[in-house]
C-alpha positions as CSV (number, residue, x, y, z in Angstrom):
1,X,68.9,-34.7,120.0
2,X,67.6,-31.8,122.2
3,X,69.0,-28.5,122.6
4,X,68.1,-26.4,125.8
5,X,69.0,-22.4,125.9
6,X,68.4,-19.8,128.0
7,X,71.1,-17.0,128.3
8,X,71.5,-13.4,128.9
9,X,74.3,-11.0,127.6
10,X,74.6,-7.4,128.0
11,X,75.1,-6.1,124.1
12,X,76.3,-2.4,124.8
13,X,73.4,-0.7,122.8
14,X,70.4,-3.5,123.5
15,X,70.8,-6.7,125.2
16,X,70.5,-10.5,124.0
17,X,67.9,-12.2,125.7
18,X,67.0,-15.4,124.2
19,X,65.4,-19.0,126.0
20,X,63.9,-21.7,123.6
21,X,64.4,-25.5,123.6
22,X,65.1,-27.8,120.1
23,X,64.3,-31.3,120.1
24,X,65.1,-32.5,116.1
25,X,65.3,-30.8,112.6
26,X,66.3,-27.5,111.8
27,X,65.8,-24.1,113.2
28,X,66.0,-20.9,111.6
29,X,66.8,-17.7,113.7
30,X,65.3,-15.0,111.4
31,X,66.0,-10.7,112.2
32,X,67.2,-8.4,110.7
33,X,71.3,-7.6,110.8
34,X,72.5,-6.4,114.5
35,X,69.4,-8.2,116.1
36,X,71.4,-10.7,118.0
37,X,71.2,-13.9,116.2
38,X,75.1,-14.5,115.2
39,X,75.6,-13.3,118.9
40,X,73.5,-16.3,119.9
41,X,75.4,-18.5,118.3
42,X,78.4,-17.6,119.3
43,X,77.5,-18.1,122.6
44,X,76.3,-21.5,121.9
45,X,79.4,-22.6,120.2
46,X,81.4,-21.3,123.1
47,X,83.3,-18.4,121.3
48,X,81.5,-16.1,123.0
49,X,80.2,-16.1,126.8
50,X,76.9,-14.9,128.0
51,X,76.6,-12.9,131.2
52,X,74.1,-15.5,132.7
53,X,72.0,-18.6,132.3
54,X,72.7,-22.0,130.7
55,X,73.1,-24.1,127.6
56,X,72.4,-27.7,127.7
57,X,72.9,-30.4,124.5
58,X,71.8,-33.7,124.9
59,X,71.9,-33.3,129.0
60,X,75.6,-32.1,128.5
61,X,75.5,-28.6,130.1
62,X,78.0,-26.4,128.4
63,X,77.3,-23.4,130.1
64,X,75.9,-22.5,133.4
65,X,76.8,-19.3,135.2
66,X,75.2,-20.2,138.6
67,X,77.1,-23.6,138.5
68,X,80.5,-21.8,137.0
69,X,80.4,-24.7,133.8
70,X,81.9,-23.3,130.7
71,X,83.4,-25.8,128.5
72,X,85.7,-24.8,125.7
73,X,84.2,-24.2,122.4
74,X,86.8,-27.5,121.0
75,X,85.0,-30.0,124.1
76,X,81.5,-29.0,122.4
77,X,81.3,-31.3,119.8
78,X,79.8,-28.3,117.7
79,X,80.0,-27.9,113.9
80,X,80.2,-24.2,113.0
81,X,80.0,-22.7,109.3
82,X,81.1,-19.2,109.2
83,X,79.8,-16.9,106.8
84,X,83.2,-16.3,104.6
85,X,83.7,-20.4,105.4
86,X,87.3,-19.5,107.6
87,X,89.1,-21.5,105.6
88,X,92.9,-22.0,106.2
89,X,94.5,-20.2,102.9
90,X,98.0,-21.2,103.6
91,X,96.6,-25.1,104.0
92,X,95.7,-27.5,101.4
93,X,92.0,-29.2,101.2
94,X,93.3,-32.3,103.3
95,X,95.2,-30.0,106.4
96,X,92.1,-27.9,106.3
97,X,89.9,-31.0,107.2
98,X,92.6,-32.8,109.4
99,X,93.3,-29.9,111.4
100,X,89.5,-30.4,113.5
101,X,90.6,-34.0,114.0
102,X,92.2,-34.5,117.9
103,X,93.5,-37.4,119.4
104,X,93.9,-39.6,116.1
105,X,97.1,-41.1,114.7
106,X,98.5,-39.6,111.5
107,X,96.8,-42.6,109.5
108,X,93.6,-42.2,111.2
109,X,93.2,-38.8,110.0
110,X,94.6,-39.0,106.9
111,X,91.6,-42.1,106.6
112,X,88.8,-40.2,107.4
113,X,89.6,-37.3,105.5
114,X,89.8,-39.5,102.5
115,X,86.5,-40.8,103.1
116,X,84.7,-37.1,103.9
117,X,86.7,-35.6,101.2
118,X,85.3,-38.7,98.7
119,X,81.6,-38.1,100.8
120,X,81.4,-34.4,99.4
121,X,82.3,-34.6,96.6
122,X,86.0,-33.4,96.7
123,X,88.3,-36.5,94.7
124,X,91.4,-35.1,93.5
125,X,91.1,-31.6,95.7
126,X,93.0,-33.0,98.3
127,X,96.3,-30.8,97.6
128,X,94.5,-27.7,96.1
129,X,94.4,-24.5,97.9
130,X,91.1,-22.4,99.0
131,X,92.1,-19.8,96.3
132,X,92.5,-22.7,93.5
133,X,88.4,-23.4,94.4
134,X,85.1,-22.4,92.9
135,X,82.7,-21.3,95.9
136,X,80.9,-24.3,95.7
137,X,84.0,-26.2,96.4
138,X,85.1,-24.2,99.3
139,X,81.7,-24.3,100.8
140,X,81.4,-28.4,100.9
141,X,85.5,-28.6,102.0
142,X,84.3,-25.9,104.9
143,X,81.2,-27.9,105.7
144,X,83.5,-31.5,105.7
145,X,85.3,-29.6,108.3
146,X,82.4,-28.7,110.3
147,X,80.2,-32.2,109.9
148,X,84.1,-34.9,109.9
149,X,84.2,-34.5,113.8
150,X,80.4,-35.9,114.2
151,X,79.1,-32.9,116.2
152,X,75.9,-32.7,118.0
153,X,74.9,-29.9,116.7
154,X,75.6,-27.9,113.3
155,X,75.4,-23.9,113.5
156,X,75.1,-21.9,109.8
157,X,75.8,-18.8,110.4
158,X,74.4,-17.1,107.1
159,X,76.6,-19.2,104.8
160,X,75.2,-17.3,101.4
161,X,75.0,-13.7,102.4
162,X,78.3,-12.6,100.0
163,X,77.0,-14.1,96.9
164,X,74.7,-13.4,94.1
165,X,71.4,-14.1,93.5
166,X,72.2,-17.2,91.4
167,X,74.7,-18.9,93.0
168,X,73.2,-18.4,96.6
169,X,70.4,-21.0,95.1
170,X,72.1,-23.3,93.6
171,X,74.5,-23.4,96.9
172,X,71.7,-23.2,98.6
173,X,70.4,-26.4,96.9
174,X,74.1,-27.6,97.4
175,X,74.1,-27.3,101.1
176,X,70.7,-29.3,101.7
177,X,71.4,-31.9,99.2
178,X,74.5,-32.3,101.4
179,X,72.8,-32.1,104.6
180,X,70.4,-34.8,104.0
181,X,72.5,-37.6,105.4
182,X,73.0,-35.5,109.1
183,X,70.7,-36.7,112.0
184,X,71.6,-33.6,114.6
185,X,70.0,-30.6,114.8
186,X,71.0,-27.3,112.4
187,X,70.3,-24.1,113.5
188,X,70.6,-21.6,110.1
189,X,70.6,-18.2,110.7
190,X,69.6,-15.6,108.1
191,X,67.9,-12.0,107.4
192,X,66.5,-14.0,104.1
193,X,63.2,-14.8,104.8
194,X,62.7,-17.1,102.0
195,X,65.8,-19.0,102.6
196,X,64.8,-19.4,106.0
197,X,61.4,-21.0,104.8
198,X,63.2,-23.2,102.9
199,X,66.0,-24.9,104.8
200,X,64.3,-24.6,108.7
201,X,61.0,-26.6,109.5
202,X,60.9,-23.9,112.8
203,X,61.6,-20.9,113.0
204,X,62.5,-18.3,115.8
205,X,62.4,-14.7,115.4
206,X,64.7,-12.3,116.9
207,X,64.2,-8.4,117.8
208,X,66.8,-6.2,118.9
209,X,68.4,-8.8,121.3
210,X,65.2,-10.4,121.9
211,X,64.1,-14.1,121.1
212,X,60.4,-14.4,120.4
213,X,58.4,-17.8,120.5
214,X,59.5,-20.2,118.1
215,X,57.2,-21.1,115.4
216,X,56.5,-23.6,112.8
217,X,57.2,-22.2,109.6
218,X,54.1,-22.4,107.9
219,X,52.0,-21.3,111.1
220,X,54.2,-17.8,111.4
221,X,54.2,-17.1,108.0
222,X,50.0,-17.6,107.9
223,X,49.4,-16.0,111.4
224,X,51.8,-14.0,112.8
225,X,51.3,-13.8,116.5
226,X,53.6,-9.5,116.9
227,X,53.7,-6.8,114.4
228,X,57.5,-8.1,114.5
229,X,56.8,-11.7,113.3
230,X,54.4,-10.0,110.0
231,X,57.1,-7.4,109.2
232,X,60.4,-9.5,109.2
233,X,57.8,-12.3,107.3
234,X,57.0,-9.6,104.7
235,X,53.6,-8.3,105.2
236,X,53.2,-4.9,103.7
237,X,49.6,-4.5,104.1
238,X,49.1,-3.9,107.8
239,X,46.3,-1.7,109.3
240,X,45.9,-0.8,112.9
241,X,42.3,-2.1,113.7
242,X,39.2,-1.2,116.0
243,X,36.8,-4.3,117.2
244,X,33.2,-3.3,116.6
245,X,32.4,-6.8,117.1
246,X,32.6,-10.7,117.5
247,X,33.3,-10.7,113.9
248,X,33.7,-7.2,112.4
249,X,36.6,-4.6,112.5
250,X,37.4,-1.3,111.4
251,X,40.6,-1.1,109.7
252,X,41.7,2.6,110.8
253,X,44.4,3.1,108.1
254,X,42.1,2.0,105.1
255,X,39.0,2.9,106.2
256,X,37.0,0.4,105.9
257,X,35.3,-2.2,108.1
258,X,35.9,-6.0,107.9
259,X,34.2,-8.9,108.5
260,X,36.3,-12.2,109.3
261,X,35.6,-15.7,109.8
262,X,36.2,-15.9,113.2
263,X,35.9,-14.2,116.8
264,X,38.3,-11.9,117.9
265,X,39.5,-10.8,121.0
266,X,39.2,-6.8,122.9
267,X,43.1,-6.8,123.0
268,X,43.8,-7.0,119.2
269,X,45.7,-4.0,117.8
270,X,46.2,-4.9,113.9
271,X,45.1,-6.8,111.1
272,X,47.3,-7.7,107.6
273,X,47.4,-9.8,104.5
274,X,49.7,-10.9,102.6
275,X,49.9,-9.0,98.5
276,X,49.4,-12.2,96.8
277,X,46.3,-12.9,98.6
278,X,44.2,-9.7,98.0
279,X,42.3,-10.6,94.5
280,X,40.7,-8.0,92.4
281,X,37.0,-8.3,92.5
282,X,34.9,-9.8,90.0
283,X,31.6,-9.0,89.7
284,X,30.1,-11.7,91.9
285,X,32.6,-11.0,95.0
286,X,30.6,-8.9,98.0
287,X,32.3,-9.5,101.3
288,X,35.3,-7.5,102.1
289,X,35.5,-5.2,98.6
290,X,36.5,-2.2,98.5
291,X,37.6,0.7,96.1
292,X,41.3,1.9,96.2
293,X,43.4,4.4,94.2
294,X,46.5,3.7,92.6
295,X,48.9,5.6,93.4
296,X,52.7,3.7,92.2
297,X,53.0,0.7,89.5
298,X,57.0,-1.3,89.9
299,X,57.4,-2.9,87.2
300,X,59.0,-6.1,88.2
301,X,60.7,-9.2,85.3
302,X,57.7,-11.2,86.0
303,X,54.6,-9.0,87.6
304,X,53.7,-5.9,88.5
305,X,53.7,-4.7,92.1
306,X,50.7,-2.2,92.6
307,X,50.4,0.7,95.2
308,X,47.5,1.8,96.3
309,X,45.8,4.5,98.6
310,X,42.6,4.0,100.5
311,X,39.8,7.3,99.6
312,X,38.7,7.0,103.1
313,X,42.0,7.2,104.9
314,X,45.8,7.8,104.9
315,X,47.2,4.5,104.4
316,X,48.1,2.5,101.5
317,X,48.7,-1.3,100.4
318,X,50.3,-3.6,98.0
319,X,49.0,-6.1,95.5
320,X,50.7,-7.8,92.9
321,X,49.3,-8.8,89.8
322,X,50.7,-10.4,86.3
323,X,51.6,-8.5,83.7
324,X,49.3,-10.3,81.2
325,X,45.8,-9.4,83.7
326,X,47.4,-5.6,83.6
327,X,45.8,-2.8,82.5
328,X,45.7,0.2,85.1
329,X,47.6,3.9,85.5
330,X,47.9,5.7,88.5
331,X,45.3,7.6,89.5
332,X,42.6,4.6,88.1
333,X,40.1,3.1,90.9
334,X,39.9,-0.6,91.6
335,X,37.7,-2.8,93.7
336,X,39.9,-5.3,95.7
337,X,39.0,-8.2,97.5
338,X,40.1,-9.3,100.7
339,X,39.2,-12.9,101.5
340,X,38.4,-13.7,105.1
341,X,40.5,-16.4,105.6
342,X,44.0,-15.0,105.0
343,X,43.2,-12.3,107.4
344,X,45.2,-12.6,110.3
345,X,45.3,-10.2,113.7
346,X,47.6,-9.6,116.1
């Protein structure tokens, strides 16, 4: 499978500007909401229609504005789960499913519904309503819908976003249990950055219309490469930086100067790392500790998330510790280390 974009499309307030090319697996577009990633694929499933550029699955262009190609989102052989699932309400299970099905005889369809509808889970649904199902039930019948007419590609456009914490993970558990059996590419989008870890193996980021590089999961949540990428991958502790050399930085918002385990470059502007990495020092810990103030404790169900203002300087950061290692009050000083290798610039 391969999946080539590169399209333009004049927003109103910011506009969508997004090339990138998918050869297999799943890919997240991650940003936060009005940042252009539903926009996206809309375009790619042909419901919308950028200004310029081109959209090419499996060498089958779908859109080309030079060329004047635009084929109709139903020619696409695109799978597309809506957020509220669009399910028919006045249609049973099996008209639902039947309904995406063209140019088969009655018995054909009525076939291969049976068999998705026994695939996912569904025996004895087939006359029920949307209304007479739980919302694990309507989420599988909308996804049997989206997968029965073997598309290409399969577009999630941020399927759990109106549910609670709990069922989102058990759907979300659901939905890739179900998805194990599907060899084309899935491109999930999602504000979640957590559920974007877990169901994409790349991820792209987008910023007010704009598509970043995309990244392998693990690699943009260890280095981000933009003060975008660290925020939207929840990094609170960030520090604009001055290089005093090869190896050494002053962080300008803390205070304090750094030493790292590699070389950096004249153009970096920041430095950050992550809460869970900053340790409190122990008493044989000497590179990169220093002393900060406390100045907030959130008390969360499992841990304790820790605010914390730099003597030296205006800015603050975040740690998080467990409650049974807990014994501070605001206003108390504590030495915190900052190991060199989860240190990353930008």
């Amino acid at each position: 499978m391969s999946l080539e974009i590169s399209i333009e499309k004049d927003l109103g307030t910011f506009k969508l500007k997004t090339s990138f090319n998918n050869n297999c697996g799943s890919l997240g577009f991650l940003g936060e909401s009005g940042s252009g990633k539903s926009m996206c694929l809309k375009c790619i499933a042909g419901l919308e229609s950028p200004d310029k550029g081109k959209i090419i699955i499996n060498d089958k262009i779908l859109f080309d504005s030079e060329k004047k190609i635009n084929i109709p989102p139903q020619e696409r052989k695109i799978g597309y789960l809506f957020q509220n699932y669009a399910l028919f309400p006045n249609m049973t299970i099996e008209e639902n499913l039947s309904i995406a099905l063209k140019n088969l005889s009655k018995q054909e369809k009525k076939n291969l519904c049976n068999e998705y509808i026994e695939k996912f889970h569904l025996t004895g649904l087939n006359k029920r309503y949307p209304w007479q199902l739980s919302g694990g039930q309507q989420q599988r019948v909308a996804l049997a819908r989206a997968l029965i007419t073997s598309p290409e590609i399969l577009l999630l456009d941020e399927p759990f976003s109106a549910l609670d914490h709990h069922l989102r993970h058990s759907m979300e558990k659901e939905l890739l249990n179900t998805l194990k059996d599907y060899s084309g590419d899935i491109i999930f989008v999602t504000h979640d950055i957590e559920e974007c870890y877990r169901v994409c193996s790349n991820i792209l980021v987008f910023n007010k219309g704009i598509a970043l590089n995309k990244r392998d999961k693990d690699d943009l949540f260890n280095f981000p490469k933009s003060l975008v990428e660290a925020k939207l991958t929840g990094c609170k502790n960030i520090s604009k930086v001055k290089k005093i050399s090869d190896n050494k930085v002053y962080a300008i918002d803390w205070g304090y100067e750094f030493i790292l385990n590699h070389e950096v470059s004249e153009n970096i502007d920041y430095m950050g790392i992550r809460s869970h990495n900053i340790l409190v020092a122990d008493v044989n810990s000497s590179v990169n500790v220093f002393t900060f103030q406390v100045s907030d404790i959130l008390e969360n169900p499992f841990d304790i998330t820790i605010s914390l203002n730099s003597p030296l300087a205006t800015g603050n950061i975040n740690i998080k510790l467990k409650k049974e290692n807990f014994d501070l009050n605001i206003g108390s000083m504590i030495k915190l280390e900052f190991p060199k290798e989860h240190i990353f610039f930008f």
